[in-house]
GULO-218372 format. One record per residue: z, x negated, y negated of N, C-alpha, C in turn; residue in one letter. Coordinates in steps of 0.2 Angstrom, whole numbers, padded with zeros to 4 digits, always signed. Each point is the difference from the previous one (the first is absolute). Layout:
# GULO-218372
ZXYZXYZXYA;...
END
This chain:
# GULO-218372
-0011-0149-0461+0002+0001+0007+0007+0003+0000X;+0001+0005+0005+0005+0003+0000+0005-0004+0003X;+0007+0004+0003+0003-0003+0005-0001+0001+0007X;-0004+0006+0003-0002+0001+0007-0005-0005-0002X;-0004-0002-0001-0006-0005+0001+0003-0010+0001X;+0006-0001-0004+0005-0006+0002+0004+0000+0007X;+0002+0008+0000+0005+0000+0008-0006+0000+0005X;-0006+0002-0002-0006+0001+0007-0002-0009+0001X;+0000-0006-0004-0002-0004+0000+0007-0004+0002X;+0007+0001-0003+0004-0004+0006+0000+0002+0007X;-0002+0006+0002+0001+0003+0004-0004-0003+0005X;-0007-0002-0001-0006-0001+0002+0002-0009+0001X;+0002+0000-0003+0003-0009+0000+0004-0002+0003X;+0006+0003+0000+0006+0001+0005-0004+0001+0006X;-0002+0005+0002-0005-0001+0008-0002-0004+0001X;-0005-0004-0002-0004-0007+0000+0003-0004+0001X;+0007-0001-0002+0007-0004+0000+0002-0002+0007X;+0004+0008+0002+0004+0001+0006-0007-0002+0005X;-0009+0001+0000-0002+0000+0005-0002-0007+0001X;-0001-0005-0005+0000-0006+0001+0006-0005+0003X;+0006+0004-0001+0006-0002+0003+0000+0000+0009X;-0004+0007+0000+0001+0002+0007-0003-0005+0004X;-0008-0002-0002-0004-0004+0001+0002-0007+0002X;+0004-0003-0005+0005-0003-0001+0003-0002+0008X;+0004+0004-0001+0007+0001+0005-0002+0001+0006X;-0007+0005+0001-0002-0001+0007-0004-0006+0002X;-0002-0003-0005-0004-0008+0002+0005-0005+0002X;+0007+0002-0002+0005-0003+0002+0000+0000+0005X;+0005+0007+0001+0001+0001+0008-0005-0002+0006X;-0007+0001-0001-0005-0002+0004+0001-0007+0002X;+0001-0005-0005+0001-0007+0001+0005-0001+0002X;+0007+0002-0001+0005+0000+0006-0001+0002+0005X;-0003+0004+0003+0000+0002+0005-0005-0003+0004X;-0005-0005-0005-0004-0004+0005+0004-0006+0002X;+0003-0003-0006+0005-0006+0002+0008+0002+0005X;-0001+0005+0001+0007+0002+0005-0005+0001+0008X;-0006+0001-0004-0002+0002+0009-0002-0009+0002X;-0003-0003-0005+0000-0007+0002+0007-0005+0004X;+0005+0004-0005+0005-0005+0002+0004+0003+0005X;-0002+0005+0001+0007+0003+0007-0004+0004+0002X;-0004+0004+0000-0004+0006+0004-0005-0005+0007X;-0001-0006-0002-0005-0005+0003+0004-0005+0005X;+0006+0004+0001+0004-0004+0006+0002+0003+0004X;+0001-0004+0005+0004+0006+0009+0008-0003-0003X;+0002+0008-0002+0007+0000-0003+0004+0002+0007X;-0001+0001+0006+0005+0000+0004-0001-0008+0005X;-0001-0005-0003+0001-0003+0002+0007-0006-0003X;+0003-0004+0002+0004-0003-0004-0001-0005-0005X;+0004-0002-0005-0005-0003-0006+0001-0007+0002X;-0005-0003-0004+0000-0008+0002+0004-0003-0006X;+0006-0007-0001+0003-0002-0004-0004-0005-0002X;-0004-0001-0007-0004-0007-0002+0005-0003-0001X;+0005+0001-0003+0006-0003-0002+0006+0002+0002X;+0005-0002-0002+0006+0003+0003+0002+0007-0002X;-0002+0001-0006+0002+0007-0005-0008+0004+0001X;-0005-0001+0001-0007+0001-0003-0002+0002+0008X;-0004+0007-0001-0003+0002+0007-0005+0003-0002X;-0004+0001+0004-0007+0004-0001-0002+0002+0007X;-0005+0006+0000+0000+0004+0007-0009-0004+0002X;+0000+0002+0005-0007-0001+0004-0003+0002-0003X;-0008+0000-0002-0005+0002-0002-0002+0004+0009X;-0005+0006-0003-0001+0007+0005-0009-0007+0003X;-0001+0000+0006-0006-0006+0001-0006+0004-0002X;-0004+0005-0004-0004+0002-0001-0001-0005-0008X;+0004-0004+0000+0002-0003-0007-0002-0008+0001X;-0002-0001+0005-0003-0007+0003-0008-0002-0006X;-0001-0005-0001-0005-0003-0003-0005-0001+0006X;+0001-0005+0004-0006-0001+0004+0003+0003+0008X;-0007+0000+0004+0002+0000+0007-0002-0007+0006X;+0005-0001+0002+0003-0004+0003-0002+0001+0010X;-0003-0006+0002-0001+0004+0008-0001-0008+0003X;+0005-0003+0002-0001-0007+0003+0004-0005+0002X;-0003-0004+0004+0007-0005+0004+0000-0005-0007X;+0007-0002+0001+0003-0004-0005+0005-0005+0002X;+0002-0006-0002+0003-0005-0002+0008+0003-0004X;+0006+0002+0004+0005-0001-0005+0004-0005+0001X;+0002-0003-0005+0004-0006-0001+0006+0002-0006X;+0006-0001+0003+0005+0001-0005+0006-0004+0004X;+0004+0002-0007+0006-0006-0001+0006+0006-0003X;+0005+0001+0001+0007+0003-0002+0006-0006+0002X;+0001-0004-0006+0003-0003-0003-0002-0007+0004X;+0004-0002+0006-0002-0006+0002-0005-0001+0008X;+0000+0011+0000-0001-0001+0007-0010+0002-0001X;-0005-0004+0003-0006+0002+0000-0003+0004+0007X;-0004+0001+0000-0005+0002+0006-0008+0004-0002X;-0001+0000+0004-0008-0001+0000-0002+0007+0006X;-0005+0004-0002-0001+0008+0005-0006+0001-0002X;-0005+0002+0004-0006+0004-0001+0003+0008+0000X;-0005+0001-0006+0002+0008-0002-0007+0003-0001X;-0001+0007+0005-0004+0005+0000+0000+0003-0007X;-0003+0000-0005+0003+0003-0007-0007+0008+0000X;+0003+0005-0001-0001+0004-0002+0001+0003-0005X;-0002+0003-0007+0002+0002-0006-0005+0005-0003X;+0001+0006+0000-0007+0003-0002+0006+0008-0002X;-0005+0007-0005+0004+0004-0001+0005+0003+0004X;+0000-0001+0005+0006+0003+0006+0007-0003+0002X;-0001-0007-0003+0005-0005+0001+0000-0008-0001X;+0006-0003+0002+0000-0006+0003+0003-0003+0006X;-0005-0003+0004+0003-0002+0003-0001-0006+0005X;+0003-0004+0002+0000-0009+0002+0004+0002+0007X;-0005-0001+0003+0001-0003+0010+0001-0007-0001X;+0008-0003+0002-0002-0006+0000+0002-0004+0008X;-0005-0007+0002+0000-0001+0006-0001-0009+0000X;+0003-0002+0002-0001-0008+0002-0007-0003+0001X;+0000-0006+0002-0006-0004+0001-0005+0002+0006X;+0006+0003+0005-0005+0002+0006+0000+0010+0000X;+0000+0002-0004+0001+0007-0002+0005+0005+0003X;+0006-0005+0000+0005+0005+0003+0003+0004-0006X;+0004+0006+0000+0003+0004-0005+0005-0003-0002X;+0001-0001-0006+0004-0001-0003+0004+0002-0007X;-0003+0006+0001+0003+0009-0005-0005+0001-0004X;+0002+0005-0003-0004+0003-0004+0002+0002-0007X;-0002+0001-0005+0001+0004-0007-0002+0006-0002X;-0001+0005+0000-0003+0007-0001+0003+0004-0005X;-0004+0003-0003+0001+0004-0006-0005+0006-0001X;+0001+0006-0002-0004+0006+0001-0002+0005-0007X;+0007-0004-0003+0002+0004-0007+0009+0004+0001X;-0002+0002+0007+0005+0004+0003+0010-0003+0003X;-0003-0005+0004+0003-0005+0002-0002-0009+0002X;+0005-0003+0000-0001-0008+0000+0003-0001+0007X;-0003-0005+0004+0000-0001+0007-0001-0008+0001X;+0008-0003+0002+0000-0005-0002+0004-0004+0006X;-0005-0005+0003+0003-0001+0007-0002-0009+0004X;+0001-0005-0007-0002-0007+0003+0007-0004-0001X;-0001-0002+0004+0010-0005+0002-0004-0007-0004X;-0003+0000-0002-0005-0005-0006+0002+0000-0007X;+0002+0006-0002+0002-0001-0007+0007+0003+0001X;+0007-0001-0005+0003+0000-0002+0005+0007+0001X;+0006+0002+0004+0001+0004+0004+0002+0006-0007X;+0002-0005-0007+0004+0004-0006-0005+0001-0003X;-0006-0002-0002-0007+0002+0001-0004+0007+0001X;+0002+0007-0003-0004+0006+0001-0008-0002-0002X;+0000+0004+0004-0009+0000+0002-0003+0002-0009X;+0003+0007-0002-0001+0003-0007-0002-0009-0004X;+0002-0005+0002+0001-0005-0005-0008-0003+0000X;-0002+0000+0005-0005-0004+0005-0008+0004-0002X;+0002+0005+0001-0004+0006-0003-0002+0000-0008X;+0006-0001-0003+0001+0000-0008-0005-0007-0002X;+0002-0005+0004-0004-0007-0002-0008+0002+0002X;-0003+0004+0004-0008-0001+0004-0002+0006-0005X;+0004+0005-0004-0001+0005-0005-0002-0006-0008X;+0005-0004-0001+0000-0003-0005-0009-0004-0001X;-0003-0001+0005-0003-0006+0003-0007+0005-0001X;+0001+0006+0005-0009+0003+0001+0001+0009-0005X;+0005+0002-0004+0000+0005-0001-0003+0002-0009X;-0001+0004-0001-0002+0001-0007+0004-0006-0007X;-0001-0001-0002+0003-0005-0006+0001+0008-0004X;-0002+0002-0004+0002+0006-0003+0007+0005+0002X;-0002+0001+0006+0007+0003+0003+0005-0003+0001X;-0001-0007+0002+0007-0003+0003+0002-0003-0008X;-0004-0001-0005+0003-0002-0006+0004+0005-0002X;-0002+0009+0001+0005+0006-0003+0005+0001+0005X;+0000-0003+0006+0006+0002+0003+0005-0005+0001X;-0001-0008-0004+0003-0006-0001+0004+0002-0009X;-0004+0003-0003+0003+0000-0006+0003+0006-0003X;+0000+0005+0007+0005+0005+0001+0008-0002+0001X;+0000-0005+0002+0007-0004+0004+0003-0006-0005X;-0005+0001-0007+0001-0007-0004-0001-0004+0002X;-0005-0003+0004-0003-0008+0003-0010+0002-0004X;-0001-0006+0000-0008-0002-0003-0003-0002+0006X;-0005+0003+0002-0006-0001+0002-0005-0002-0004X;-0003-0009+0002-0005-0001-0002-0007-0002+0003X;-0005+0000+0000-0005+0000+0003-0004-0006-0005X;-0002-0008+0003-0006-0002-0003-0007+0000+0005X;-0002+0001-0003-0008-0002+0005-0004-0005-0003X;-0001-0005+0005-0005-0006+0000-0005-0001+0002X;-0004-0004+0002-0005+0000+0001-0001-0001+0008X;+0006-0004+0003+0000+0001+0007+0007+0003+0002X;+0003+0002-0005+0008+0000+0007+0001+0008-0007X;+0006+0003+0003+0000+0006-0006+0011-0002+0002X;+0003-0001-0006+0006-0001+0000+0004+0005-0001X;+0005+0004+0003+0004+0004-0001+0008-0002-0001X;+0002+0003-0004+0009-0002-0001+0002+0006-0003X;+0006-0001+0005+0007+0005-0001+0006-0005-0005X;+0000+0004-0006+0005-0002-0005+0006+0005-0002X;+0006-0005+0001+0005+0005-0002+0002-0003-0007X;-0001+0003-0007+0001-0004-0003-0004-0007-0003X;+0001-0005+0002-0005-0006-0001+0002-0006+0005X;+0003+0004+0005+0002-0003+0007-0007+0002+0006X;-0004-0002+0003-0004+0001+0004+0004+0001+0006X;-0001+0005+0005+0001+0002+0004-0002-0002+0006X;-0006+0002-0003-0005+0000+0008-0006+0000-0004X;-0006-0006+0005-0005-0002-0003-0006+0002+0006X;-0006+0002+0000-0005+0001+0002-0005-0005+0000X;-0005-0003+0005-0006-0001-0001-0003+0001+0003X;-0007+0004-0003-0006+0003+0005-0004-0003+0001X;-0004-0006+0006-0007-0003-0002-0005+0005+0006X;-0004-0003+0000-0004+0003+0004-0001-0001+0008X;+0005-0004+0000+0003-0001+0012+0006+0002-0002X;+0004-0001-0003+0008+0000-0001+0003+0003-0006X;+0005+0002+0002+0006+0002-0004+0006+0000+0003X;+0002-0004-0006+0010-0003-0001+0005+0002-0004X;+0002+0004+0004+0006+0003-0004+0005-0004+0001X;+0006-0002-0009+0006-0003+0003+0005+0003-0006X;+0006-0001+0004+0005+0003-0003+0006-0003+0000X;-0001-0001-0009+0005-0007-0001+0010+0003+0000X;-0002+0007-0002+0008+0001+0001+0003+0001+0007X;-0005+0002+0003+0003+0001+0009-0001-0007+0003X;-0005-0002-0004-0001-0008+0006-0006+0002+0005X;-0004+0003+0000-0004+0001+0004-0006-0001-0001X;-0006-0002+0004-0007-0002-0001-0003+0003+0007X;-0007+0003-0001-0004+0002+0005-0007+0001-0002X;-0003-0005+0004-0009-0001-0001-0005+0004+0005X;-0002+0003-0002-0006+0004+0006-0005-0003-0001X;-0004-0002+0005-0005-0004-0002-0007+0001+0004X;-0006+0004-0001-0004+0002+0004-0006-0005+0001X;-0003+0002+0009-0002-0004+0002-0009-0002-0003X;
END
């Protein structure tokens, strides 16, 4: 065998090399670019961030990013530290948004929660005046929205999203660390969100 017939076979090999590389490196890119569109392509970025912690924030999720659709009168009961009350809430949740009409026992107004993707519309003398709506939103996201996406957009921020499912209730937690944040429970009338770092607890409860 001569020496052109060795340089035609690195030659040949060398190309097979760099193109398996390429193959490589673009299979790469493709999966960051799905895990970047997961963790930050898939939020309304001009809205302001939500603080899970004092140091740790994450953005909204865009509502085409909702698990189920939501259309009915409900039971809200919640507690912020020592102070309770109790409001009937219109809950609407579907890919458009979210949003809670809430009104007393004899259905007088008593504000509303609204979200669009775009902006958050936040206006009940019922919850907590240091209290952004962005927060309220971020807890009804945690509760009805993808597990998958709210997991990449939670561990973009270094916090853990876990999801178990049961046989009747399906369990959601926000962990910083191995400190629980925020706890979820989903049954089939109700869901309780509570939140042991702020102090805050809120049950929706369908009739």
């Amino acid at each position: 065998m001569n020496k052109n017939f060795w340089n035609h076979k690195f030659y040949c090999a060398f190309t097979i090399l760099i193109f398996c590389v390429c193959i490589f490196l673009t299979s790469c890119a493709s999966k960051s670019k799905i895990n970047d569109e997961v963790s930050s392509g898939f939020c309304a970025v001009n809205l302001r961030p939500v603080y899970i912690t004092n140091s740790k924030k994450i953005m909204l999720l865009l509502p085409e990013y909702n698990d189920v659709v939501v259309d009915s009168i409900q039971l809200l009961n919640g507690s912020f530290g020592d102070t309770e009350f109790s409001l009937m809430s219109y809950t609407q949740i579907d890919p458009t948004g979210i949003s809670l009409s809430l009104m007393n026992d004899f259905g007088t107004d008593m504000g509303n929660v609204f979200y669009d993707g775009e902006k958050v519309v936040f206006d009940s003398a019922y919850f907590p005046k240091q209290l952004p709506g962005e927060y309220i939103i971020a807890d009804i996201q945690n509760a009805f929205y993808d597990s998958i996406v709210l997991k990449s957009n939670y561990e973009k921020s270094g916090l853990i999203f876990e999801e178990e499912i049961n046989e009747n209730s399906t369990i959601r937690k926000i962990i910083d660390k191995k400190k629980v944040i925020e706890e979820i429970k989903i049954e089939e009338k109700s869901v309780s969100i509570n939140n042991y770092l702020r102090n805050y607890k809120y049950v929706l409860i369908s009739e």
